[in-house]
C-alpha positions as CSV (number, residue, x, y, z in Angstrom):
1,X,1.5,10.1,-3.3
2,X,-0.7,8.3,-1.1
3,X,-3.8,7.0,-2.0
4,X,-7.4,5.6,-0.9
5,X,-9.9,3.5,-3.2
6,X,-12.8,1.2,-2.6
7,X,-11.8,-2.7,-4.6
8,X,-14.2,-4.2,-6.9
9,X,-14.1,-7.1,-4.8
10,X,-12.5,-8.6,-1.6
11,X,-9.9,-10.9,-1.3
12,X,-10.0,-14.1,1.4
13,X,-7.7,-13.5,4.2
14,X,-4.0,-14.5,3.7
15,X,-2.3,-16.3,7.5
16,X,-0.6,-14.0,9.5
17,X,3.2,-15.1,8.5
18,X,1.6,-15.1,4.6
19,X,4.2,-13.8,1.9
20,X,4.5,-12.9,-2.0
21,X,3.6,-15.9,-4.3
22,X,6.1,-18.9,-4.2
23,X,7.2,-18.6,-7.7
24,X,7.8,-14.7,-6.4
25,X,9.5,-15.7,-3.2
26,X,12.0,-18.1,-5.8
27,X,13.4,-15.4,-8.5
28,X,13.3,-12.9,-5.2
29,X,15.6,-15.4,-3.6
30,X,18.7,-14.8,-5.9
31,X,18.1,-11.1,-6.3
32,X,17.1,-9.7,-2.7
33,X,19.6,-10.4,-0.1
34,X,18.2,-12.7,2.9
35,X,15.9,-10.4,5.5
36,X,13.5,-10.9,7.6
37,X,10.0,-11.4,6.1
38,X,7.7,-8.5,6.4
39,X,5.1,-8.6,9.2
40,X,1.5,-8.8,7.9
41,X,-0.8,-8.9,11.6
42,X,-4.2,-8.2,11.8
43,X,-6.6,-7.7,14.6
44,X,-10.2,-9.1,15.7
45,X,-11.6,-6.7,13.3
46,X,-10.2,-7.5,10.6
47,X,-12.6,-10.4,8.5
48,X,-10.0,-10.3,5.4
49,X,-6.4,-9.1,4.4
50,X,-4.4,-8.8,1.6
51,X,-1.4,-6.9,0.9
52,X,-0.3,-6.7,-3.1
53,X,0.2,-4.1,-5.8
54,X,-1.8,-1.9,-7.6
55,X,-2.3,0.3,-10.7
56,X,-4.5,3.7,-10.2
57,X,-6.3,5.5,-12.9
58,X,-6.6,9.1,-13.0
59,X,-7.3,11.1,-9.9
60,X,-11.2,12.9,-9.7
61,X,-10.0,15.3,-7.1
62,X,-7.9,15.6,-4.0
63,X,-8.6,14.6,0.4
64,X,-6.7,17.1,2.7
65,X,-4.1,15.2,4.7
66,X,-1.8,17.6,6.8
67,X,0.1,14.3,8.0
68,X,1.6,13.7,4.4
69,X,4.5,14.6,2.4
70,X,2.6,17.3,0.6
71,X,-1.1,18.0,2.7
72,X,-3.1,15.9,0.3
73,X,-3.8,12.1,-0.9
74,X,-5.4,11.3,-4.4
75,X,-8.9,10.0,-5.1
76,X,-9.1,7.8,-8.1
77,X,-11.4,7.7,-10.7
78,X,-12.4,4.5,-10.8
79,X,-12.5,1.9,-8.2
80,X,-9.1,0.0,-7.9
81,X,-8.2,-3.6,-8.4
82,X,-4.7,-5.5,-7.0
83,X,-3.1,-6.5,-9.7
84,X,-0.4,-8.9,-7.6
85,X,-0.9,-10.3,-4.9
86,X,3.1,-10.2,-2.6
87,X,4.9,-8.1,-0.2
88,X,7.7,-7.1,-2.6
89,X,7.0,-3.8,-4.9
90,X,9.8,-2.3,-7.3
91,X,10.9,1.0,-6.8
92,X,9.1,2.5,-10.6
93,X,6.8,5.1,-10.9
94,X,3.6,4.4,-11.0
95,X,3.4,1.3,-9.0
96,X,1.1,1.5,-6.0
97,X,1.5,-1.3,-3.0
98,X,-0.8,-1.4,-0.4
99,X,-3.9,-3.9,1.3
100,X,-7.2,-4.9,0.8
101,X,-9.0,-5.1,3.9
102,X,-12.7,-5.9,4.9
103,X,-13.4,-4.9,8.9
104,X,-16.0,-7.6,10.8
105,X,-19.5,-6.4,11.5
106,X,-21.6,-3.4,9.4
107,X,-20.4,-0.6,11.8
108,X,-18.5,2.6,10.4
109,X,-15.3,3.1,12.3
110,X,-12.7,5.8,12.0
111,X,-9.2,4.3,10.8
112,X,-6.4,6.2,10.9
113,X,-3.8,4.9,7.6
114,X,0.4,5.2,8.9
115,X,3.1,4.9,6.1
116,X,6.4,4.5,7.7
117,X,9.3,4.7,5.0
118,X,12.7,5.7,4.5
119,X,13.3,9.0,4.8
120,X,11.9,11.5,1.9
121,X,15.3,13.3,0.7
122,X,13.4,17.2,0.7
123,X,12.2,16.7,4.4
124,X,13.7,13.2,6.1
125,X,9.7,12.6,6.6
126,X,9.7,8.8,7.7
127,X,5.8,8.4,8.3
128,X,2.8,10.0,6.5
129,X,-0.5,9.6,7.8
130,X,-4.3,10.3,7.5
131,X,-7.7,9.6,8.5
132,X,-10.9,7.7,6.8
133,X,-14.1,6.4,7.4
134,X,-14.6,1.9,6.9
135,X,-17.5,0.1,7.1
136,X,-17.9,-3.0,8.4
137,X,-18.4,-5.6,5.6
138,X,-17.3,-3.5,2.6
139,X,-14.2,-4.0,0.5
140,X,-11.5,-1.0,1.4
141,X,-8.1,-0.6,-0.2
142,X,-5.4,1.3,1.0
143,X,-1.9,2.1,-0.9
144,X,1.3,4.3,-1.9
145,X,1.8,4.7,-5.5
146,X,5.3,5.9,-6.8
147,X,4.3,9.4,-8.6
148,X,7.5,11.4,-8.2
149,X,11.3,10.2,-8.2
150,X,12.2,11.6,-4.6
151,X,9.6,8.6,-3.4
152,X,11.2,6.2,-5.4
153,X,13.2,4.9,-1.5
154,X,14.1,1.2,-1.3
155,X,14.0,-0.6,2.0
156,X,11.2,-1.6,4.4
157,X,7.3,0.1,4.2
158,X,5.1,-0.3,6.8
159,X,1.3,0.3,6.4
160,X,-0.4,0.5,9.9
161,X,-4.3,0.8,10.5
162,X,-5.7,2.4,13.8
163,X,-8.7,3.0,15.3
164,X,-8.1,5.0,18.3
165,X,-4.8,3.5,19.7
166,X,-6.0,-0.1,19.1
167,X,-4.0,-1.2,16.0
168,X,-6.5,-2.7,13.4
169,X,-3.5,-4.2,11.2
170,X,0.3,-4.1,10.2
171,X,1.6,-4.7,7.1
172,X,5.3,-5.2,5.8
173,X,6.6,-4.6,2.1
174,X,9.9,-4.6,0.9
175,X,10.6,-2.0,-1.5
176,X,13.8,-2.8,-4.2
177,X,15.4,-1.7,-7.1
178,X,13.8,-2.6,-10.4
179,X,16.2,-5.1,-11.1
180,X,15.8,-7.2,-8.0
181,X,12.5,-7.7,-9.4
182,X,12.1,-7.7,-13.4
183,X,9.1,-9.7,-13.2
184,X,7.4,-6.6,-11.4
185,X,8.6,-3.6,-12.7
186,X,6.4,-3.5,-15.7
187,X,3.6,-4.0,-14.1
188,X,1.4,-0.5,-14.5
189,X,3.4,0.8,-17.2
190,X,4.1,4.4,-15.4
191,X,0.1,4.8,-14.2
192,X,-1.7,8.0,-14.9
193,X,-1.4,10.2,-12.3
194,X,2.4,10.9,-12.9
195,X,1.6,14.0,-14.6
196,X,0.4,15.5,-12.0
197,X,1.4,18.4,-10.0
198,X,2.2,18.6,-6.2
């Protein structure tokens, strides 16, 4: 399921071309066959960016979303923290991989959050979508987290940010196997909100 938290803090922007840690990028290198390195842009608006992997606590309640897999996106309990920083995220449940973002200036704007994915195996969905509202200057964080197996879909995510049809940010992750990336897989130890029904 898709999900929405405000970060405990913000992270300094990462260059446009930025990838995963180096160490992450070298024990990648033997596992992952050689691709292109995901995208991460980011517009004007954007003060900071950084795309990583998270671990959610246990929901409080559920946002409509009629552009998602199931009509709804969690709301966690507690505010959210990247746990690694990198644009590589094994397929395991209860993982999340998303961004930390902070937009310039103290204004609200409305941003609308794309997903594009492989194809969900019930539905051949291949982009999930919804809307919330960012203020200028605070900490946001935007992610997926692997609840269910049928999400579990290696290959290339793409998390977009719009407001209106100006495009706030793009950001690329490679999803794998777990044992392209050992060092990952561990990471949330299944998560809390696997337990949960659709």
């Amino acid at each position: 399921m898709t999900m929405s938290a405000p970060p405990r803090s913000a992270e300094r922007p990462l260059p446009r071309s930025a990838a995963g840690p180096a160490l992450a990028a070298l024990v990648l290198l033997a596992a992952v066959p050689a691709r292109a390195e995901p995208v991460l842009q980011r517009s004007d608006l954007v003060e900071t960016l950084a795309q990583g992997l998270f671990c959610a606590t246990s929901e409080t309640g559920r946002m409509e979303a009629p552009d998602t897999e199931f009509g709804w996106i969690h709301i966690p309990e507690e505010p959210i923290a990247m746990r690694q920083r990198g644009s590589v995220a094994p397929a395991v449940l209860g993982i999340g991989f998303g961004l930390e973002y902070t937009l310039t200036g103290d204004a609200p704007i409305l941003i609308r959050h794309v997903v594009e994915h492989p194809p969900m195996p019930a539905s051949g969905r291949t982009r999930q979508s919804w809307e919330s509202w960012a203020l200028g200057g605070v900490p946001e964080i935007i992610f997926f987290q692997f609840d269910l197996e049928e999400e579990l879909l290696p290959g290339r995510w793409t998390f977009i940010a719009l407001a209106g049809e100006a495009e706030v940010f793009r950001a690329g992750f490679d999803v794998v196997p777990p044992d392209a990336a050992p060092h990952l897989a561990g990471l949330c130890s299944g998560g809390d909100l696997l337990a949960l029904s659709r």
